[in-house]
C-alpha positions in Angstrom: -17.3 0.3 11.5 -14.5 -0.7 9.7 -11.6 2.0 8.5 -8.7 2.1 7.2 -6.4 5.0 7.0 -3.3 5.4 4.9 -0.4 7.6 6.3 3.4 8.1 5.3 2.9 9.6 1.7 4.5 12.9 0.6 7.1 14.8 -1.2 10.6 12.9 -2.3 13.3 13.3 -4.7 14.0 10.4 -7.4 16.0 7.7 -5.5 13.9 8.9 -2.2 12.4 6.2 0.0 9.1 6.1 1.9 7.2 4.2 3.9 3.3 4.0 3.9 1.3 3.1 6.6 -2.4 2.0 6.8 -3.9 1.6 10.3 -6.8 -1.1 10.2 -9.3 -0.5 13.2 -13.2 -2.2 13.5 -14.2 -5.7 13.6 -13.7 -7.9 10.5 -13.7 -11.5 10.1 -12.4 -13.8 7.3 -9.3 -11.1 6.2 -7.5 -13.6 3.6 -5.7 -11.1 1.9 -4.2 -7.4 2.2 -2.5 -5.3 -0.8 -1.4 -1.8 -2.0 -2.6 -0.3 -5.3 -2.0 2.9 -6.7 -3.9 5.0 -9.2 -1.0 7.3 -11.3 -1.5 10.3 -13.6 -3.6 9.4 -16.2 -4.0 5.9 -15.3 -6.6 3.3 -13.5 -5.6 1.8 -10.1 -3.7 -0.7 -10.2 -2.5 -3.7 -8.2 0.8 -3.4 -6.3 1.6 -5.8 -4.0 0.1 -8.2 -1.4 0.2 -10.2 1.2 -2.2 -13.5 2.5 -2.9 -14.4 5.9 -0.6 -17.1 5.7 2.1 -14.3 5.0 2.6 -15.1 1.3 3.4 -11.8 -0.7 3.5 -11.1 -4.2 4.6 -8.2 -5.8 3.9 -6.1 -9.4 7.0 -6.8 -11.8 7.4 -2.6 -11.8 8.1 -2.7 -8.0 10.0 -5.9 -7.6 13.4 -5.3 -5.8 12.3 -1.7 -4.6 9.5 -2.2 -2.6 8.1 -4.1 0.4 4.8 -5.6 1.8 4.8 -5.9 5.6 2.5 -6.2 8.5 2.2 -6.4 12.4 -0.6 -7.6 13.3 -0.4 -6.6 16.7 -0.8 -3.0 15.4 -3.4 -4.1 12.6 -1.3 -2.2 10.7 0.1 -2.8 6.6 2.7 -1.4 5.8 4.6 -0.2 2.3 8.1 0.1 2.2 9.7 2.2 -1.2 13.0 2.7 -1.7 14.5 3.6 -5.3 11.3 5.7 -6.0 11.5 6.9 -9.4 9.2 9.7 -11.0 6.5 7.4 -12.3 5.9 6.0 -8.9 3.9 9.4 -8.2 0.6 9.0 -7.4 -2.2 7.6 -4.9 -1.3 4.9 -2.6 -4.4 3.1 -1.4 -4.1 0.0 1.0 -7.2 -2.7 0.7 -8.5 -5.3 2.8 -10.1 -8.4 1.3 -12.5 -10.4 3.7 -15.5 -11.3 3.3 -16.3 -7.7 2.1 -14.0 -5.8 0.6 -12.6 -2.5 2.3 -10.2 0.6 1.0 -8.2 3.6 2.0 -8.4 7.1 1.6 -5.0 6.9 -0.4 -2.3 9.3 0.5 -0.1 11.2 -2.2 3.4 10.0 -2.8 5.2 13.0 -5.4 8.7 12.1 -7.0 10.5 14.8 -8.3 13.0 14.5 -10.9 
């Protein structure tokens, strides 16, 4: 069975950084691609970052500069690095895997206060 589970979320102040975690465990073959979305206040999820197998990333104009997509595969972990956070980064972080299904987190909570 195939999981993954987002860690690293929580309360910051504006400026704040963070760093998300999501632990990948089962069997999965094919991964091309992993990313981070987030679903804010009032809003639909929506596309962060993400990174191939081939190590390419790409990144949401709104996060440009102030985050970054990382992995060790070793760990089968993805990771989120924030720095700079700003108010309207609060919300859901969810990490997904895209293989030949398609798999998501939990999400954790990342608050920043103003």
């Amino acid at each position: 069975q195939v999981q993954l589970v987002e860690s690293g979320g929580g309360l910051v102040q504006a400026g704040g950084s963070l760093r998300l975690s999501c632990v990948v465990s089962g069997i999965i073959d094919n991964i091309h691609t992993m990313a981070w979305y987030r679903q804010t206040p009032g809003k639909q999820r929506e596309w962060i970052t993400s990174i191939t197998r081939a190590g390419d990333v790409s990144y949401e104009d709104f996060v440009k500069g102030r985050f970054t997509i990382s992995r060790d595969d070793a760990k089968n972990t993805l990771y989120l690095q924030m720095n700079s956070l700003k108010f309207e980064d609060t919300g859901v972080y969810y990490c997904a895997l895209f293989s030949n299904l398609n798999y998501w987190g939990q999400g954790t909570q990342v608050t920043v206060s103003s």
